[in-house]
N, C-alpha and C positions, 0 to 999 in steps of 0.2 A: 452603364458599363464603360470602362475604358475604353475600351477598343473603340465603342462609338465615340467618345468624347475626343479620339485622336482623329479618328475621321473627319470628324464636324469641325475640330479644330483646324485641321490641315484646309477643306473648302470654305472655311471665315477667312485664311490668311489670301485665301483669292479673290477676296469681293470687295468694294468700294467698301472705306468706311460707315458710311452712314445706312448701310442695307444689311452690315454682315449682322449684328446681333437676332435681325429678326429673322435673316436666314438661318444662322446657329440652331436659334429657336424652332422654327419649323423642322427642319431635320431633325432633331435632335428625339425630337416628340414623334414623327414618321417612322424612324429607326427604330426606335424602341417598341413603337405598338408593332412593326413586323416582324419584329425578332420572337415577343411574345406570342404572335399568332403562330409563328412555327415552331414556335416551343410548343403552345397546345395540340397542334395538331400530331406532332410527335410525341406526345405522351411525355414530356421529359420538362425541365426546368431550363430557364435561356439561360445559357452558356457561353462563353467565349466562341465556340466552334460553330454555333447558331448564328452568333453575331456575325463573323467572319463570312460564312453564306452568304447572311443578308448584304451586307456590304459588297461583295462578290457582281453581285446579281443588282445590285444598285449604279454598279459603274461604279470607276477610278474618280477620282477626287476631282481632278481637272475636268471631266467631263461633267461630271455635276455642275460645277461651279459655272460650266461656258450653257448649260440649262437657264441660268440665273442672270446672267450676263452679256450681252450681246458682243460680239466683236468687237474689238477697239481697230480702227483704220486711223492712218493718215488719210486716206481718200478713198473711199469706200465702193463698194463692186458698184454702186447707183448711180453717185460721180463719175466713175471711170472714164467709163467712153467719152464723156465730155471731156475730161480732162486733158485725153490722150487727144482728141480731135483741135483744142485751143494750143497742145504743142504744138502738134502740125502746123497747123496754121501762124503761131508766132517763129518757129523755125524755118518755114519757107517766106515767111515775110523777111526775117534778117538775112538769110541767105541769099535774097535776091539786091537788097539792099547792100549789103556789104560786099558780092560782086558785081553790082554798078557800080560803085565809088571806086570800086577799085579796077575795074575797065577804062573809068573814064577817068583817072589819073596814071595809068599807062599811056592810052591813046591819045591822052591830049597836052604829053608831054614829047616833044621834038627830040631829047640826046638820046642817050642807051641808059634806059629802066631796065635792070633786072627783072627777067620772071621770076624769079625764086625769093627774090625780097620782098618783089609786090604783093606774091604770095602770100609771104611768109607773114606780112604787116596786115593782109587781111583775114589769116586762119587766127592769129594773135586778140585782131580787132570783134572776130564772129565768137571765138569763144568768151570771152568776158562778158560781151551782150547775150549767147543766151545764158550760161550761168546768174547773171543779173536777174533776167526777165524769167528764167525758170525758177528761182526762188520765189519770185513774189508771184508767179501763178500759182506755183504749190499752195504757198501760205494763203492766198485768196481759197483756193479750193477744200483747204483744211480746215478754212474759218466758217465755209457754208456748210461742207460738211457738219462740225458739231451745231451749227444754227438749227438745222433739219432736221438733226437728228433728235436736239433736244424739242423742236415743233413737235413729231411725233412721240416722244415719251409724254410729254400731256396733253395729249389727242386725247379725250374720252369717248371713243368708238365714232360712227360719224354717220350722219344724214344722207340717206341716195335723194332726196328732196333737194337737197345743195349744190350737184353737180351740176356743172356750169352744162351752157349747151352747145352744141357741136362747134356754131357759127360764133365764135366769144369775141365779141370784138374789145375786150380784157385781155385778153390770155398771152401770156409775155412768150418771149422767146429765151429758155431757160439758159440755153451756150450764152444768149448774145447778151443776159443780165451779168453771169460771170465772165466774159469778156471785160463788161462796161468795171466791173467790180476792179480785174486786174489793173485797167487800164489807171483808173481810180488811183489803187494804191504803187502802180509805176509814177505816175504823175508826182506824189508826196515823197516818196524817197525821190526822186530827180531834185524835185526845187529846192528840198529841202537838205538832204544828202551830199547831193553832187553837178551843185548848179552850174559847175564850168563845164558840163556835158550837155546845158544847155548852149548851143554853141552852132557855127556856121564850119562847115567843111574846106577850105578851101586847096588847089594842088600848083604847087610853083615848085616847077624843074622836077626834081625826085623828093620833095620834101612836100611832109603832110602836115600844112599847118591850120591850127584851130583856133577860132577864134568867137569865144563867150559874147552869146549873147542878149546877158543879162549886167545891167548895170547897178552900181555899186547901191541907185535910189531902189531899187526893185524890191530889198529888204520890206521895205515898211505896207508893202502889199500882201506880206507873205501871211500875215497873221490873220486876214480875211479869208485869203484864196485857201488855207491849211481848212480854215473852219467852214467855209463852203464844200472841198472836198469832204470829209466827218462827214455832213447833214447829208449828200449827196449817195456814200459811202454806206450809214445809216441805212436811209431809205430804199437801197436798191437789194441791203440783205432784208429790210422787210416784204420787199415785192416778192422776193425768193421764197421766202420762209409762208406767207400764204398760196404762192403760186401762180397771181393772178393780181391786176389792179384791181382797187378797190375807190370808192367815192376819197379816203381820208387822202389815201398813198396819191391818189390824183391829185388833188386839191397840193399836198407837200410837192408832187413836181412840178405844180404852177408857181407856187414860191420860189423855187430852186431856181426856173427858167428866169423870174424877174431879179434873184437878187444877181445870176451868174451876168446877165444884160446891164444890172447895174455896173456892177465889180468892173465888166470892162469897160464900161463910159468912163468911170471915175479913172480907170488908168489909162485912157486916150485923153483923157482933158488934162491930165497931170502935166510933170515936166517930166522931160526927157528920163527914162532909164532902160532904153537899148541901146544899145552898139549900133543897130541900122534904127531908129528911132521911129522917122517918116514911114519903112515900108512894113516896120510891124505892127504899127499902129494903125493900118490899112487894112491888113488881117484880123484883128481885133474889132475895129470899128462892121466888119463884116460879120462874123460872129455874134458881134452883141444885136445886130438887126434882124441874124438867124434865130438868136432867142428872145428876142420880141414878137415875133413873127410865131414860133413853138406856143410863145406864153398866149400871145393872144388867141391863140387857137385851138389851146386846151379852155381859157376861159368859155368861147364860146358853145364848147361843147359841153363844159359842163354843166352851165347855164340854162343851156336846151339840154340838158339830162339825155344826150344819144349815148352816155357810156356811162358805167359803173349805175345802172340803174341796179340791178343785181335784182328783178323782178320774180326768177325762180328759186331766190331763198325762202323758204319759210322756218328753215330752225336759228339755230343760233348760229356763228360763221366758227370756221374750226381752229 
């Protein structure tokens, strides 16, 4: 009938391409065996005005179609709270930060500093950074988002045999993975972006003066530390996307810990490319023995199998 053919037509033009024909299809065939049932049941031949009913009584177009369709979000009712919790937290971190700096270039300047200018250079300096930093939380939270999402659309049902058990000494801490996610991709646009923002603060008289401190050799490390972030990047949406470590994701952030320990030996042995040179390569060389110290100490645990033993699986992992 037409009528049904405008109907089906109108909820095919709301579904992803690659689902709508077979949804056409299925409706189309639904519609018409109910119209014929109430045609027989009314004694009469289906009709436009039977049709009409049935579609009536079927729901509006739109409402079929969100039957077939899940909600499309930027950040979905699941994400949210965490979302909403990582602004927090990165808004009261810049807020406190950007009224230090700017306390402590009032007070530690002797002439007449304007309040209204100091002000003014710090509401100036706080908006830019969280606009910055709220973009790429977003974009981190809308990347997991569909990661998850597409986890669960090829979920084929799932094992109560598989749940992990209360005490998981696996079990991540979801805020603190997309934290680590944001921090990740803040990291990649800085260096890579807007590396005079990598830089020292300094305040002489009323003037804010900044000074990069990244030298001109730094380039040539960039092409490492870009591809260490990716694999690090990578790996922390797959901890997400199962939920939990596993033997492989372990084993991948033992690599990670050894090449990041590397990366910064090779740039402490190097020549000079800071601005303070000696005292950031004292920070570095600190780091790199933090992640030797990390690496050796997932080795040995994995070694003695005390984690990701994952002894209460018995089906397949999801």
């Amino acid at each position: 009938m037409e009528l049904i053919d405008r109907y089906v037509h109108d909820i095919g033009q709301r579904m992803p391409r690659q689902m709508r024909a077979d949804v056409e299809a299925e409706l189309r065939s639904l519609l018409t065996e109910s119209v014929e049932e109430r045609a027989r049941a009314a004694g009469r031949p289906p009709d436009s005005a039977l049709a009409a009913e049935t579609l009536r009584a079927f729901g509006a177009p739109g409402e079929v179609a969100a039957r077939y369709v899940a909600p499309q979000y930027l950040i979905g009712p699941r994400l949210f709270p965490a979302y909403r919790i990582a602004v927090t937290i990165m808004v009261s971190v810049l807020t406190a930060v950007i009224l230090g700096l700017a306390a402590f270039g009032r007070f530690t300047f002797s002439g007449d500093l304007p309040l209204i200018g100091t002000l003014g250079r710090a509401g100036a300096s706080f908006m830019n950074s969280v606009l910055f930093n709220l973009g790429v939380l977003t974009l981190v939270f809308a990347l997991v988002e569909r990661v998850r999402a597409d986890a669960a659309h090829r979920a084929h049902g799932w094992n109560p045999a598989a749940l992990p058990p209360v005490n998981d000494p696996d079990r991540i801490s979801f805020l603190g993975r997309l934290l680590l996610l944001y921090v990740i991709a803040a990291l990649v646009i800085l260096f890579n972006v807007y590396p005079q923002w990598v830089a020292v603060v300094v305040f002489r008289g009323s003037d804010v003066q900044v000074y990069p401190l990244l030298g001109s050799g730094f380039a040539r490390y960039l092409r490492v530390l870009n591809l260490w972030w990716a694999l690090a990047f990578v790996l922390n949406l797959v901890v997400l996307r199962h939920g939990r470590w596993r033997r492989a994701t372990r084993w991948a952030e033992f690599a990670l810990e050894i090449g990041n320990a590397a990366i910064l030996i090779v740039i402490v042995a190097g020549p000079p490319v800071f601005e303070y040179d000696v005292l950031v390569k004292l920070v570095l060389q600190i780091f790199a023995v933090v992640a030797l110290v990390r690496a050796g100490t997932q080795l040995y645990r994995l070694l003695r199998g005390t984690t990701t033993g994952e002894p209460w699986r018995t089906g397949s992992p999801a």
